[in-house]
Structures are given as C-alpha cells and as structure tokens.
N, C-alpha and C positions, 0 to 999 in steps of 0.2 A: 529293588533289583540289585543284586549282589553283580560286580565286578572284579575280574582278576587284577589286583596288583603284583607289583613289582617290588620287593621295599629292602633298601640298601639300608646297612645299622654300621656303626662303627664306637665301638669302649676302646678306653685307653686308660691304663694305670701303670703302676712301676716296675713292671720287671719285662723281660722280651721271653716271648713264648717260642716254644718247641716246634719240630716239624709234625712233633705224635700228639700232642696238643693240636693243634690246627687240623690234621687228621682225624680228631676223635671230632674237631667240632662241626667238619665238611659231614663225617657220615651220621650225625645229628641232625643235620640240617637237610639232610638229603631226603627225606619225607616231603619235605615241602619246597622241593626242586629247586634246593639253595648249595650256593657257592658259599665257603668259606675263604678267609685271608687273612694275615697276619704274621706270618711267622718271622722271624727275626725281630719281629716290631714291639711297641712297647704297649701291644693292646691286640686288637682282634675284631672280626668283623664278617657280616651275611649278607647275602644277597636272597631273598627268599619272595617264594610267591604265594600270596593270600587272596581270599574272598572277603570282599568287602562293597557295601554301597555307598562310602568316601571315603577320600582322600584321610581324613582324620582317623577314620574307623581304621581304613589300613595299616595306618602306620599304629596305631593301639594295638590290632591284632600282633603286628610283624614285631613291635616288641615283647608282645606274650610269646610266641612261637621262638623268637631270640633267646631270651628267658630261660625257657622250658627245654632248648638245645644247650645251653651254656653247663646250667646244672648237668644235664644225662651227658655232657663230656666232661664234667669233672673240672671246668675249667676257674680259676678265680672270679670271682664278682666285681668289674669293673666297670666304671661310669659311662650310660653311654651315651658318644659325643655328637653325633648324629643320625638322623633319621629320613629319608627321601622314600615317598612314594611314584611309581607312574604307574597310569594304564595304561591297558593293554592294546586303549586304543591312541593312547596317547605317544604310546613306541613305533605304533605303524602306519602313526598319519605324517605325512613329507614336511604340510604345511607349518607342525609346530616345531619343527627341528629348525633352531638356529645355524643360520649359514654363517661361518665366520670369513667368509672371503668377501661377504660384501660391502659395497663402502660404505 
C-alpha cells in the first residue's frame, strides 16, 4: 500500500545561489507539489511529496524526484546533507506532535 509522503532535502556546497536559481528549481519541483529554498545560502533545498509504502522507499524516491528537479533547473550538483520523510498521517495525527511546553 503506497502512502503520501512528505520529504524535506537539503545540498549545500560552495558558492550562494541566485533568486533565478531558486526560481528555476521551485518551478521544477512544482510537479510534485514541492517548495523550493535556498537563495542567498550556500546550497539549496525541497519540500516535495511522493508515493511510497515507507519511510525508506520515500525518502529514495524524494531524492530521485530531487535529482531529476536539480538537473531540469540547471542548478550545480551539490551534496545532500539531509533527508526527512513524514506521512500523511503522521502530519495530522495531534498525538505524535511534540508539545514543547510540557514539563
């Protein structure tokens, strides 16, 4: 049974990237209902959602679809420094959301 993830990516290398950069790679990403970020910064990053039946598979998928967005914007090939999945049900259940105000 395939699940919707969530899967947050983040590369970081040596130089700070552009607004038209970051731009090119939001509407790359934008297929697969993802956020881009990065600009001023010394690297780049997605927010994108995939099907997958875990946690592993996702975050495998979300760096193909990473991948496959980074190239069609043209962007350098830097390392990347991490990788978070959640689902879909794990964003809209109350009980797994860490409360920081409790003692």
């Amino acid at each position: 049974m395939s699940v919707r993830w969530s899967v947050s990516l983040k590369a970081e290398g040596d130089r700070e990237l552009s607004m038209d950069e970051i731009v090119e790679l939001a509407d790359a990403v934008a297929p697969s209902q993802g956020i881009a970020s990065g600009m001023g910064t010394l690297g780049y990053g997605a927010q994108i959602v995939v099907s997958a039946p875990t946690r592993d598979s996702a975050m495998e998928r979300g760096r193909e679809v990473f991948g496959e967005a980074i190239a069609t914007a043209g962007l350098p090939v830097f390392p990347i420094v991490s990788v978070e999945a959640t689902s879909e049900e794990e964003d809209a259940s109350p009980e797994m959301i860490e409360d920081d105000e409790s003692p």
